[in-house]
PyMOL Python script that loads the backbone (N, CA, C, O; Angstrom):
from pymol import cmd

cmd.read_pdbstr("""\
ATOM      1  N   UNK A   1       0.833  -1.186   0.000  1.00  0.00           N
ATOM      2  CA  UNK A   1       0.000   0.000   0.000  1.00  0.00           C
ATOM      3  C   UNK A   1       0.877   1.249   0.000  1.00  0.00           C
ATOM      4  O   UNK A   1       1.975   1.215   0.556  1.00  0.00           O
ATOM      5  N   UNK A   2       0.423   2.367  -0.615  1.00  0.00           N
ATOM      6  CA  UNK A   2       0.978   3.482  -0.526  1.00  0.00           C
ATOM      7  C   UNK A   2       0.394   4.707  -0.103  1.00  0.00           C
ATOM      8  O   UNK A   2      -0.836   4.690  -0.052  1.00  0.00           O
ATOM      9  N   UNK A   3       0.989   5.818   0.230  1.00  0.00           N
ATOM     10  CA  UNK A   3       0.127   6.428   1.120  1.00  0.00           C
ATOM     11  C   UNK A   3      -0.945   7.414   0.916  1.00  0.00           C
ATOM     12  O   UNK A   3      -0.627   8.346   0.177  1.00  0.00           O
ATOM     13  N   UNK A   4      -2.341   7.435   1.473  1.00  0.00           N
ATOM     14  CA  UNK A   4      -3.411   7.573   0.857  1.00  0.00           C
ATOM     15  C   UNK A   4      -4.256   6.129   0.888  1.00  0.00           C
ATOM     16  O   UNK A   4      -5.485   6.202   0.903  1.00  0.00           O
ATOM     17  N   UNK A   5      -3.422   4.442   0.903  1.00  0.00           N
ATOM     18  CA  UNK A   5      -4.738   3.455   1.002  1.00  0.00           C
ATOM     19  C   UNK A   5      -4.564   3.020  -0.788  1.00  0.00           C
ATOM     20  O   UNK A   5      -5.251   2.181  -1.372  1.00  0.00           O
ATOM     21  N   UNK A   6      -3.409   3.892  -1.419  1.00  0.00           N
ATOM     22  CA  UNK A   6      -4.233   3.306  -3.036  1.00  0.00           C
ATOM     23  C   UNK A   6      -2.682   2.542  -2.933  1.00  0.00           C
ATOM     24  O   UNK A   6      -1.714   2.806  -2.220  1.00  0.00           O
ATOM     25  N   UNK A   7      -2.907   1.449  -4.003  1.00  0.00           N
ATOM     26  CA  UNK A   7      -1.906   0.420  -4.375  1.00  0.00           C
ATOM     27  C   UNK A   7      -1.160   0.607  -4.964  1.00  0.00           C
ATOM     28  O   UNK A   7      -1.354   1.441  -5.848  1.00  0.00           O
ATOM     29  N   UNK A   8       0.215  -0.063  -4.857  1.00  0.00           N
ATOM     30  CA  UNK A   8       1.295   0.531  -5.709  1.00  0.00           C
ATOM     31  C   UNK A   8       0.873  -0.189  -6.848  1.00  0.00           C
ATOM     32  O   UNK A   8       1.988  -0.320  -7.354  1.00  0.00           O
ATOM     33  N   UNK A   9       0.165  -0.713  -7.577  1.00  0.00           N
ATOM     34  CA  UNK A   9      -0.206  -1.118  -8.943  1.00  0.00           C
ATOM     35  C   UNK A   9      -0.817   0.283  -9.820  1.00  0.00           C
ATOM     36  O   UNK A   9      -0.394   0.838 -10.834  1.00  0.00           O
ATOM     37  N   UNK A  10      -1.913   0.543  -9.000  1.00  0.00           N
ATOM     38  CA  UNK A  10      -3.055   1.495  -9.350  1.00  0.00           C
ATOM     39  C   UNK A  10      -2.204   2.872  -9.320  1.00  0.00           C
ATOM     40  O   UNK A  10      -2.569   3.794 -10.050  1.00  0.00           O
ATOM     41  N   UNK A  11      -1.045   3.024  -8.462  1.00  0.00           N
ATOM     42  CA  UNK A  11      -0.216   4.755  -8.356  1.00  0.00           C
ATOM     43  C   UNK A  11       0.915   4.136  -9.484  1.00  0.00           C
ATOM     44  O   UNK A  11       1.681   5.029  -9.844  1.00  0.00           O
ATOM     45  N   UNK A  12       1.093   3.301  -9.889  1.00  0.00           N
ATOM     46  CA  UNK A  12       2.222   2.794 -11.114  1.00  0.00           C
ATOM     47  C   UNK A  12       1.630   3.575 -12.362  1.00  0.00           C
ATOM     48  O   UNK A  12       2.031   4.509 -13.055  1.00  0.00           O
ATOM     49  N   UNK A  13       0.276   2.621 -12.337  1.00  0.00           N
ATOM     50  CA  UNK A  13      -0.268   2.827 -13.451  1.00  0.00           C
ATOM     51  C   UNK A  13      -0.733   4.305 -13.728  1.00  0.00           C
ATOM     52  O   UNK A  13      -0.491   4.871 -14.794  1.00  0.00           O
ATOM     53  N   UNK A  14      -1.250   4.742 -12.945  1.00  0.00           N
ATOM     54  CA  UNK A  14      -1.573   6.270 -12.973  1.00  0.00           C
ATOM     55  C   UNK A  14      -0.094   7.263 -13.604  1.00  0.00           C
ATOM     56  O   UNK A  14      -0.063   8.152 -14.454  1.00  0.00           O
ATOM     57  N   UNK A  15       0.971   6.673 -12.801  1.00  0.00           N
ATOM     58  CA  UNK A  15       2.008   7.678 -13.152  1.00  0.00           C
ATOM     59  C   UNK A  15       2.636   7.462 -14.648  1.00  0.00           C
ATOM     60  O   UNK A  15       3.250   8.234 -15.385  1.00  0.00           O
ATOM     61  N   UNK A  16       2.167   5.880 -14.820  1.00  0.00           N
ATOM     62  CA  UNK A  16       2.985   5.465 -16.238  1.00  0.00           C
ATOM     63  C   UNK A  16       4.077   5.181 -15.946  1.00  0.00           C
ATOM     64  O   UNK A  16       5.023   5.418 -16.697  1.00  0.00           O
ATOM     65  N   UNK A  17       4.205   4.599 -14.772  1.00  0.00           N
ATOM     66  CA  UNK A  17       5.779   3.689 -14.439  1.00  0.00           C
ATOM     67  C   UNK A  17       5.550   2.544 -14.185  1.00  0.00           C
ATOM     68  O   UNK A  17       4.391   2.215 -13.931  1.00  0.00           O
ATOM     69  N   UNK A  18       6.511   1.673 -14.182  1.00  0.00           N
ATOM     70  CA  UNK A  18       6.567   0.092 -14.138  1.00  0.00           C
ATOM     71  C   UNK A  18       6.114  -0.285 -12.438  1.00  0.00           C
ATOM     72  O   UNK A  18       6.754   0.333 -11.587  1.00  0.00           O
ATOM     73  N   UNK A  19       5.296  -1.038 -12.062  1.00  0.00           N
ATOM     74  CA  UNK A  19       4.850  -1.068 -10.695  1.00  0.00           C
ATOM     75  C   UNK A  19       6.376  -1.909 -10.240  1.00  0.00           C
ATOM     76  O   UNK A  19       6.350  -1.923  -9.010  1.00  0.00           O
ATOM     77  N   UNK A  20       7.216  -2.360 -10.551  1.00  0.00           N
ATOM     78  CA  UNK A  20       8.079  -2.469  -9.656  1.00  0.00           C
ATOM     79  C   UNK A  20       9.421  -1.536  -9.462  1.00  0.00           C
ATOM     80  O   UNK A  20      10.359  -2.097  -8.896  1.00  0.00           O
ATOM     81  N   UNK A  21       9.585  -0.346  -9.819  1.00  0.00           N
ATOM     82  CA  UNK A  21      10.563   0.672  -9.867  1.00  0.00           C
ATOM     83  C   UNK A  21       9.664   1.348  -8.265  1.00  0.00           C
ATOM     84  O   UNK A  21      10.208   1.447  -7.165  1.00  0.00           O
ATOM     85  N   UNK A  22       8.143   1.744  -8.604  1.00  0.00           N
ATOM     86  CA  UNK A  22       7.865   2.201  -7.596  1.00  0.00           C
ATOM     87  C   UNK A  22       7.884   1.453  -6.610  1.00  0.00           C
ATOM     88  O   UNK A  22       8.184   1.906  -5.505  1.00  0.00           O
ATOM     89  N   UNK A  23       7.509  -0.105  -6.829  1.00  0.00           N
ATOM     90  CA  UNK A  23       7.711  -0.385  -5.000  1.00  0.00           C
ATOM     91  C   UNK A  23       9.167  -0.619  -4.706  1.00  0.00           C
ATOM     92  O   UNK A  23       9.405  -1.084  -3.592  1.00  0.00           O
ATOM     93  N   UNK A  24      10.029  -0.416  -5.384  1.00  0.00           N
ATOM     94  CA  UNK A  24      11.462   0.184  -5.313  1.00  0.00           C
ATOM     95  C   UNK A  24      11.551   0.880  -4.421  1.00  0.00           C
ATOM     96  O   UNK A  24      12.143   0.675  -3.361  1.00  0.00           O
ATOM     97  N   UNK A  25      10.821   2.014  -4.837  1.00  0.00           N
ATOM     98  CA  UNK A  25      11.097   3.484  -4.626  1.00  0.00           C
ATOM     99  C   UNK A  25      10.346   3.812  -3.281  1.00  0.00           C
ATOM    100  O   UNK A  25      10.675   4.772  -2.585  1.00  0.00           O
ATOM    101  N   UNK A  26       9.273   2.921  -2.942  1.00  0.00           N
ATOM    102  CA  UNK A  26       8.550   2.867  -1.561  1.00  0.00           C
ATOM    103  C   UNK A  26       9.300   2.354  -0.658  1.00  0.00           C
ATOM    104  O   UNK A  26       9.471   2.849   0.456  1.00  0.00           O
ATOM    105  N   UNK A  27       9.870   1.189  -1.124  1.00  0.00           N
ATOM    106  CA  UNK A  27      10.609   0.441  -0.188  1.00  0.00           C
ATOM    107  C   UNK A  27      11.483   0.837   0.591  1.00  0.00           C
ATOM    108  O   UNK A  27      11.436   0.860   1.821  1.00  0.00           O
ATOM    109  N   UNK A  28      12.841   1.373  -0.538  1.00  0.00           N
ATOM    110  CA  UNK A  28      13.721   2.844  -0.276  1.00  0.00           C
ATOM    111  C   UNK A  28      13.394   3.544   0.645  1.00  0.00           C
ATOM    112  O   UNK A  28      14.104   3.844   1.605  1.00  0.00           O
ATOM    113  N   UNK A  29      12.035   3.949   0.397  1.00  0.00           N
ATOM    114  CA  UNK A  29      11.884   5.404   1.499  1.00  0.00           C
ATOM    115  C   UNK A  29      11.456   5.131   2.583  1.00  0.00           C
ATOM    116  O   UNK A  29      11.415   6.033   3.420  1.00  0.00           O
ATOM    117  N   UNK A  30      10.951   3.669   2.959  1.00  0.00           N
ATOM    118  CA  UNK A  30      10.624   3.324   3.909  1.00  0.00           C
ATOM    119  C   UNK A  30      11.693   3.234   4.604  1.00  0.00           C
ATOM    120  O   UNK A  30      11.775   3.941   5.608  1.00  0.00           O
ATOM    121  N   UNK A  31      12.634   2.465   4.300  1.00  0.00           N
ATOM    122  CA  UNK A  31      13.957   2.171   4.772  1.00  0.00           C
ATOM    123  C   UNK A  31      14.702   3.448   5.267  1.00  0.00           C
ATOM    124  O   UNK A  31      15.691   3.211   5.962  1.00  0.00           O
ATOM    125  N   UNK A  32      14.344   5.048   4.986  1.00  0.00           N
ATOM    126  CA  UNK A  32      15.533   5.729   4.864  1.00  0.00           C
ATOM    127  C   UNK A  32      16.131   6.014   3.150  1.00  0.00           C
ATOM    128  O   UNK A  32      16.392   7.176   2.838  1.00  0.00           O
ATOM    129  N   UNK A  33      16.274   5.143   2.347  1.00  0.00           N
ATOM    130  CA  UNK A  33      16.928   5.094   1.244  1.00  0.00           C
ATOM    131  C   UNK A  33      17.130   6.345   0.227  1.00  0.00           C
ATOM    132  O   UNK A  33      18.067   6.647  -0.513  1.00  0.00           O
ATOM    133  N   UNK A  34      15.525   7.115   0.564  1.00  0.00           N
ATOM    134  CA  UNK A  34      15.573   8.004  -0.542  1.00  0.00           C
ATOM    135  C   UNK A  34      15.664   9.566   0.463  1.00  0.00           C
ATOM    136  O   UNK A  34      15.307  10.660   0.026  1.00  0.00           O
ATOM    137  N   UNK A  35      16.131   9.364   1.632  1.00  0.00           N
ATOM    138  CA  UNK A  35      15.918  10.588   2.254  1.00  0.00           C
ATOM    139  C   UNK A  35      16.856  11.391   2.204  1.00  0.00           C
ATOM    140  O   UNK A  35      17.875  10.727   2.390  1.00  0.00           O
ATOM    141  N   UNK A  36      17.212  12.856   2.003  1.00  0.00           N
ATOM    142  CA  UNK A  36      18.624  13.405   1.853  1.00  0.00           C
ATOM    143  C   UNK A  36      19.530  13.217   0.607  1.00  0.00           C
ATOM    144  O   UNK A  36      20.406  14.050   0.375  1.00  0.00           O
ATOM    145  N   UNK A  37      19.281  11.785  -0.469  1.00  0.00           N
ATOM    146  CA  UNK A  37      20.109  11.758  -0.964  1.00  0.00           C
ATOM    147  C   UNK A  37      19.880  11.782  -2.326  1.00  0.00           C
ATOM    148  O   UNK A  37      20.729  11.557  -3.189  1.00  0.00           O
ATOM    149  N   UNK A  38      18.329  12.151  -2.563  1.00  0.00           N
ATOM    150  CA  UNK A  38      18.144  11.937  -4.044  1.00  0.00           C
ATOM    151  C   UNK A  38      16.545  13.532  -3.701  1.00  0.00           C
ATOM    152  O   UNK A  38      15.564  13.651  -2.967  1.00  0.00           O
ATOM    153  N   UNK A  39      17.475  14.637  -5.139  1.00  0.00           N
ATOM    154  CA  UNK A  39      16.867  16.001  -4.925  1.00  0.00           C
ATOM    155  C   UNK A  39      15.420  15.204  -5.232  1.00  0.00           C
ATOM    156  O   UNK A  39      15.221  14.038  -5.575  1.00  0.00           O
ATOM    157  N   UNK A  40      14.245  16.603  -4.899  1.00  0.00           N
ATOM    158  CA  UNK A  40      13.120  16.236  -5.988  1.00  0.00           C
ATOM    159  C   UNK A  40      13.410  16.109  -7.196  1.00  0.00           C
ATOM    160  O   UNK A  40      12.949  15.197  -7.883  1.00  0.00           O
ATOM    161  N   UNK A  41      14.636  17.471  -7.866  1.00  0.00           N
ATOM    162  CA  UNK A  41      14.302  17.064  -9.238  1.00  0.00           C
ATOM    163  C   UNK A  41      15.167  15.375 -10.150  1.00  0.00           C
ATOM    164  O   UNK A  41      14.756  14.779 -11.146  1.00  0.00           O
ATOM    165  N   UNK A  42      16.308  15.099  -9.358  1.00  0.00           N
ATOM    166  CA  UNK A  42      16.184  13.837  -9.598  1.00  0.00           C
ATOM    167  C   UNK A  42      15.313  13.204  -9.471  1.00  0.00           C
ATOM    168  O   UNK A  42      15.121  12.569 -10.508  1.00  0.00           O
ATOM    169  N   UNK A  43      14.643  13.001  -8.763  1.00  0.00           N
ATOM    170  CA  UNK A  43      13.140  12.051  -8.548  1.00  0.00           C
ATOM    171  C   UNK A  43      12.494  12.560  -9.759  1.00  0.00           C
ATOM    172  O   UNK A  43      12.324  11.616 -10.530  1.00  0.00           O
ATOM    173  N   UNK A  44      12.081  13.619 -10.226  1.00  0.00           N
ATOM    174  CA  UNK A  44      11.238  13.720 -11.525  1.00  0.00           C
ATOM    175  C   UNK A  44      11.888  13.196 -12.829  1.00  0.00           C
ATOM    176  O   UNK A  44      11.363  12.872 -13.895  1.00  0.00           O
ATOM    177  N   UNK A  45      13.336  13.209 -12.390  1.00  0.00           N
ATOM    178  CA  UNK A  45      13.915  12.980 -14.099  1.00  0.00           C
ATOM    179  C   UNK A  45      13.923  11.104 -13.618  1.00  0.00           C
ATOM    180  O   UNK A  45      13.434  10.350 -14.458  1.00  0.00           O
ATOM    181  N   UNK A  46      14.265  10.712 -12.802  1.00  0.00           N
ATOM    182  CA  UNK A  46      14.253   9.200 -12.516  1.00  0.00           C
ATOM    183  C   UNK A  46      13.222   8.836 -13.157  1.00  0.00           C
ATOM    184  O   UNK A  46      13.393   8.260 -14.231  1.00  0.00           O
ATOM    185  N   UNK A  47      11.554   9.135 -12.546  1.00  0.00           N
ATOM    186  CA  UNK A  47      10.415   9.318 -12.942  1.00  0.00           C
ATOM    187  C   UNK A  47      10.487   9.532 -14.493  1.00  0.00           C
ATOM    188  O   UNK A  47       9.872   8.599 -15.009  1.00  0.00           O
ATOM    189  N   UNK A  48      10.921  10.268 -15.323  1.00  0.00           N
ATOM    190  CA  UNK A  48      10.733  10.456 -16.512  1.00  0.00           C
ATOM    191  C   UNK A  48      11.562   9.127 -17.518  1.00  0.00           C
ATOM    192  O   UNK A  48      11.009   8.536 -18.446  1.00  0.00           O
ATOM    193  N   UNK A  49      12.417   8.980 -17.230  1.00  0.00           N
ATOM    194  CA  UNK A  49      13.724   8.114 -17.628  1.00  0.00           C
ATOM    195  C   UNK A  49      13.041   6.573 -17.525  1.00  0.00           C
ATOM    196  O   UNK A  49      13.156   5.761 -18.443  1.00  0.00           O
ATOM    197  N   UNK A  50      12.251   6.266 -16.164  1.00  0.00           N
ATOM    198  CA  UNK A  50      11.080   5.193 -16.358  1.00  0.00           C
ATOM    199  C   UNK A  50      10.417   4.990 -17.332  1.00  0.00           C
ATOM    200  O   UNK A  50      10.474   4.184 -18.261  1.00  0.00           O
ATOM    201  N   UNK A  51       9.513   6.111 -16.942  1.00  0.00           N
ATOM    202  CA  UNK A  51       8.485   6.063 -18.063  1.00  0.00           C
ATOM    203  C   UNK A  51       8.968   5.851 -19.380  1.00  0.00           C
ATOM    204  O   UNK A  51       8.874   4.734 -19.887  1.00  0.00           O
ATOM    205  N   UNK A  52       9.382   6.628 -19.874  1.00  0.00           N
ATOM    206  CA  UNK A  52       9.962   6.628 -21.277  1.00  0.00           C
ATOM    207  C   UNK A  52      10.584   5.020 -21.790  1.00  0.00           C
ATOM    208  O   UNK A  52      10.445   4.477 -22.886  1.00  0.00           O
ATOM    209  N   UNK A  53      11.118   4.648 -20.873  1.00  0.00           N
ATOM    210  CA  UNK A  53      11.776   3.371 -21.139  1.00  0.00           C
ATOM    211  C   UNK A  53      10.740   2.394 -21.311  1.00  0.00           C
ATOM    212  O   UNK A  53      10.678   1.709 -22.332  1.00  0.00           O
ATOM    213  N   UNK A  54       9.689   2.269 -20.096  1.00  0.00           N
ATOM    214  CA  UNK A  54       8.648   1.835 -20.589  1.00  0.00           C
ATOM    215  C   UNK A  54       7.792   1.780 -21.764  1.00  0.00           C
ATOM    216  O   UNK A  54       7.233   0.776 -22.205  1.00  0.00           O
ATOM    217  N   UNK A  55       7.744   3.107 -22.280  1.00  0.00           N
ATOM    218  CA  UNK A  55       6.840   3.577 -23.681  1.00  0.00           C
ATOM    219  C   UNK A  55       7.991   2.974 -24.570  1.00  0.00           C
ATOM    220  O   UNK A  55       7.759   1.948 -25.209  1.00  0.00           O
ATOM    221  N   UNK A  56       8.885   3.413 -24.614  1.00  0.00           N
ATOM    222  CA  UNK A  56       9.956   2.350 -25.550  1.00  0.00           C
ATOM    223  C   UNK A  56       9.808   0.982 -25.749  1.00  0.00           C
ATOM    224  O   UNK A  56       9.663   0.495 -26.871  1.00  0.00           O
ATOM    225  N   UNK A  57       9.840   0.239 -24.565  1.00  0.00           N
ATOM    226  CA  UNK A  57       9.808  -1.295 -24.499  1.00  0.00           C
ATOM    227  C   UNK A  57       8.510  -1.170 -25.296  1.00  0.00           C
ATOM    228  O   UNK A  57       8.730  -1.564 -26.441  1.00  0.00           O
ATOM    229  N   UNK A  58       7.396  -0.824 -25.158  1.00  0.00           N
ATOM    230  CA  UNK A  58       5.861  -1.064 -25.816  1.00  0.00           C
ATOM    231  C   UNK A  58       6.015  -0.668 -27.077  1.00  0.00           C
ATOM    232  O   UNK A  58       6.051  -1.475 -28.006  1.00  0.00           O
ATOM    233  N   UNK A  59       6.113   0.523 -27.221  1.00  0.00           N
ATOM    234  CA  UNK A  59       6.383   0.723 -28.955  1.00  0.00           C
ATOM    235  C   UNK A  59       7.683  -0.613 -30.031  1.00  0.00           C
ATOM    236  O   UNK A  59       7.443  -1.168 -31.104  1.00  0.00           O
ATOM    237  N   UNK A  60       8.771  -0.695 -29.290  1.00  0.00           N
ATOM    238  CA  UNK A  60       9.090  -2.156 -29.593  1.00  0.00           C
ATOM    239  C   UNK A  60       8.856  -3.130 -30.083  1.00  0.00           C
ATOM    240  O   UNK A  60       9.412  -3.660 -31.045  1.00  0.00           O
ATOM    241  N   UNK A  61       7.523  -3.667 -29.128  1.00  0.00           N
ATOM    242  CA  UNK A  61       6.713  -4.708 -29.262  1.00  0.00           C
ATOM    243  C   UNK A  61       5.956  -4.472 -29.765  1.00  0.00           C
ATOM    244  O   UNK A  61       5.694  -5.490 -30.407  1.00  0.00           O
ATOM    245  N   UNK A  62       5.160  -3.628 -30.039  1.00  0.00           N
ATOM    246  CA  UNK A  62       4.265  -3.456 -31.147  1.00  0.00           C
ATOM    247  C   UNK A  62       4.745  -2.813 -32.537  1.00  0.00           C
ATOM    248  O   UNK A  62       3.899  -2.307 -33.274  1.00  0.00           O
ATOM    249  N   UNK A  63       6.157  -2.832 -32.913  1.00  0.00           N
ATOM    250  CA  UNK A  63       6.878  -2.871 -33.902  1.00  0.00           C
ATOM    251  C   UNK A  63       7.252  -4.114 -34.249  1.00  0.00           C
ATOM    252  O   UNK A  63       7.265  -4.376 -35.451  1.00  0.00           O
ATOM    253  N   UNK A  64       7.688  -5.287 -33.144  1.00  0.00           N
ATOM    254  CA  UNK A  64       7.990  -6.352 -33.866  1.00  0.00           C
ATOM    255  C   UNK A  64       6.810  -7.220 -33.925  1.00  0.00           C
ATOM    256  O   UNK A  64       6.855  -8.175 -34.701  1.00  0.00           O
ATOM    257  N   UNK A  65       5.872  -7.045 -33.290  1.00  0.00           N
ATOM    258  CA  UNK A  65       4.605  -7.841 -33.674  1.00  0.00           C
ATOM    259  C   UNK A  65       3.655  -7.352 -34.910  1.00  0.00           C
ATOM    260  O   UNK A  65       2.912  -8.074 -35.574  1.00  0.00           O
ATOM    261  N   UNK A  66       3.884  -5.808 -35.069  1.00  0.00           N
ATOM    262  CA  UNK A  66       3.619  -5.970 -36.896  1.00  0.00           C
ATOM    263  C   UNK A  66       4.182  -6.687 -37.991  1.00  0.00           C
ATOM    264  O   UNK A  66       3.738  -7.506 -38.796  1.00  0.00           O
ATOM    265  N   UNK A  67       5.531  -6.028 -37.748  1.00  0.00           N
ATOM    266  CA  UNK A  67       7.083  -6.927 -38.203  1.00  0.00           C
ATOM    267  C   UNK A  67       6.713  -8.863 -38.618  1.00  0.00           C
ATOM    268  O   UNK A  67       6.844  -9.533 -39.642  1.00  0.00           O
ATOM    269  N   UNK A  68       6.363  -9.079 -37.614  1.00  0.00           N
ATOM    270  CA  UNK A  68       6.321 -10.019 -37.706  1.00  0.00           C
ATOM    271  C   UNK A  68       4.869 -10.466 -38.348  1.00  0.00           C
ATOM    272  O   UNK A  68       5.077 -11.250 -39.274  1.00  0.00           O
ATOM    273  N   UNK A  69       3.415 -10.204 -38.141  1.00  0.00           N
ATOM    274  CA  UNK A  69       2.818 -10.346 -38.874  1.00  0.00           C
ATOM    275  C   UNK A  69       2.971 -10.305 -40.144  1.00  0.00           C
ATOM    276  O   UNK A  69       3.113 -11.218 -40.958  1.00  0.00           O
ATOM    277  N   UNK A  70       2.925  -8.920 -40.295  1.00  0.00           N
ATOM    278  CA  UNK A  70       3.266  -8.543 -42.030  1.00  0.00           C
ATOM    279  C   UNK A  70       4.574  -9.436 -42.918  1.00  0.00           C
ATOM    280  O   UNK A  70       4.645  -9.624 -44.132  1.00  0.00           O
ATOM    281  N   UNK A  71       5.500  -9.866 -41.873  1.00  0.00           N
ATOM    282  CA  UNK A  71       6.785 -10.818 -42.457  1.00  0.00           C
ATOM    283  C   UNK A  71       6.647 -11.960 -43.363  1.00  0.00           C
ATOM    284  O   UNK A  71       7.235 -12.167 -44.424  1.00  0.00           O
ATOM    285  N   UNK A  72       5.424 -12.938 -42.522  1.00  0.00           N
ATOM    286  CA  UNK A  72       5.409 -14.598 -43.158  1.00  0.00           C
ATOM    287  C   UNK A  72       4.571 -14.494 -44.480  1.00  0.00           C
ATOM    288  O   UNK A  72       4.848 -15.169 -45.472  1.00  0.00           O
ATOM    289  N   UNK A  73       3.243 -13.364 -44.418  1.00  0.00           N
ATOM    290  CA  UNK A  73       2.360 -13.254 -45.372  1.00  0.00           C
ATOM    291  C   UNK A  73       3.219 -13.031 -46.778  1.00  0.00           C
ATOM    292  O   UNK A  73       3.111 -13.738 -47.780  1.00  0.00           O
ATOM    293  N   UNK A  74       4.083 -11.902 -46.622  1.00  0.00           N
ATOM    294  CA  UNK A  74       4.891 -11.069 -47.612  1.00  0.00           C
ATOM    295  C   UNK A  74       5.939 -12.073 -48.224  1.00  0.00           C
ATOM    296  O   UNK A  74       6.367 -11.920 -49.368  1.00  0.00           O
ATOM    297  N   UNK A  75       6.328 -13.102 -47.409  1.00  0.00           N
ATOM    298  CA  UNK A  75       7.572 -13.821 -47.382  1.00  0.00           C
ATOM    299  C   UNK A  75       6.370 -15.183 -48.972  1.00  0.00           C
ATOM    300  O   UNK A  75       6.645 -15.439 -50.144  1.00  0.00           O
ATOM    301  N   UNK A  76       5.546 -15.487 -48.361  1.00  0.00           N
ATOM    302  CA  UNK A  76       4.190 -16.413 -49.110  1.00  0.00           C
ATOM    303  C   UNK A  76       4.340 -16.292 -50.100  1.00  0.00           C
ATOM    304  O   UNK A  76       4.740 -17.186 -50.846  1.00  0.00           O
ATOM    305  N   UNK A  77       3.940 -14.590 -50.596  1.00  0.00           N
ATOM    306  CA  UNK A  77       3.412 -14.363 -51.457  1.00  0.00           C
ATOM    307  C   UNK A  77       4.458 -14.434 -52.533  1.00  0.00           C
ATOM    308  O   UNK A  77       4.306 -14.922 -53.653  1.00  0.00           O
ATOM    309  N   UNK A  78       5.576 -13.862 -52.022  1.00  0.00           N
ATOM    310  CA  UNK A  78       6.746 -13.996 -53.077  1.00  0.00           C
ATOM    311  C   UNK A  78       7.194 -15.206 -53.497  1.00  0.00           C
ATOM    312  O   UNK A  78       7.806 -15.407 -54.546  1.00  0.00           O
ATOM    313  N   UNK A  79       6.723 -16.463 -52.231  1.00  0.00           N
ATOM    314  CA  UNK A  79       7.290 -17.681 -53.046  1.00  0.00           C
ATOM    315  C   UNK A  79       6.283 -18.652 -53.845  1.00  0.00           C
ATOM    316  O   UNK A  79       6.433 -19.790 -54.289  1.00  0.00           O
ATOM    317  N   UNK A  80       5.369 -17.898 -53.851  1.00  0.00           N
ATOM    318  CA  UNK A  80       3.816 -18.426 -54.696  1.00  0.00           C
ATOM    319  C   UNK A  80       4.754 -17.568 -55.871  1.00  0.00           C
ATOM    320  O   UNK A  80       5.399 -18.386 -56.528  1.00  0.00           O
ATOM    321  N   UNK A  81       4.939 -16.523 -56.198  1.00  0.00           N
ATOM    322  CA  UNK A  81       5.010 -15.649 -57.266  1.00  0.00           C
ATOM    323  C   UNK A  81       6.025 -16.645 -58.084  1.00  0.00           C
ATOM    324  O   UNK A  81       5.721 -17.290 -59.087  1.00  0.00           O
ATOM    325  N   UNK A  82       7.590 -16.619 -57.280  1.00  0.00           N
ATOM    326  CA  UNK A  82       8.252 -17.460 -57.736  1.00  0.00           C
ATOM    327  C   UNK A  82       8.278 -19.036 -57.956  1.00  0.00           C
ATOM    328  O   UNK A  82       9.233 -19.724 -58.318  1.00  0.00           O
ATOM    329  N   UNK A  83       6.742 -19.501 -57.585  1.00  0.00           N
ATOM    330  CA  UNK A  83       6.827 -20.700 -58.238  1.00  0.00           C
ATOM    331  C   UNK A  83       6.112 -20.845 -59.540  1.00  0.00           C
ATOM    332  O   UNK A  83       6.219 -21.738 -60.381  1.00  0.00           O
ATOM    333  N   UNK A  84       5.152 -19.487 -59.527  1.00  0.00           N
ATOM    334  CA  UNK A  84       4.784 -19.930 -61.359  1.00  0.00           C
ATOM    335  C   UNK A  84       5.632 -19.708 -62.439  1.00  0.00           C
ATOM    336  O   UNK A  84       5.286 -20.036 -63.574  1.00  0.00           O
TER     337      UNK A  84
END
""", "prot")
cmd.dss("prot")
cmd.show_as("cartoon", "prot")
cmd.util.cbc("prot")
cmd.orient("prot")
């Protein structure tokens, strides 16, 4: 849980970060970890540097899963062509 009662799934998803960086980042601060030694604005660019990596990994995958659709069909057709 995080604070407020809402879940670190549901505050992941809201922020557009990977739910396990944040319970990272809960854990950390529970501990002490993030106190004194990391500014806010590191925390926003950390935060950003996530996300982004995330939207990367997804755009990725939905590059190689076109990729790959569009691959075997295209790959077919040319060897139908070249067999008449």
């Amino acid at each position: 849980m995080v604070t407020g009662g809402r879940r670190v799934a549901a505050v992941a998803k809201t922020l557009g970060l990977a739910e396990q960086t944040l319970h990272n980042w809960v854990k950390a601060a529970g501990i002490g970890g993030l106190t004194g030694l990391v500014t806010p604005k590191v925390r926003a660019d950390q935060m950003e540097i996530s996300r982004l990596r995330m939207e990367l990994a997804r755009v990725k995958m939905e590059r190689d899963i076109l990729k790959n659709d569009r691959g075997p069909s295209v790959r077919l057709r040319a060897e139908k062509r070249a067999a008449l």
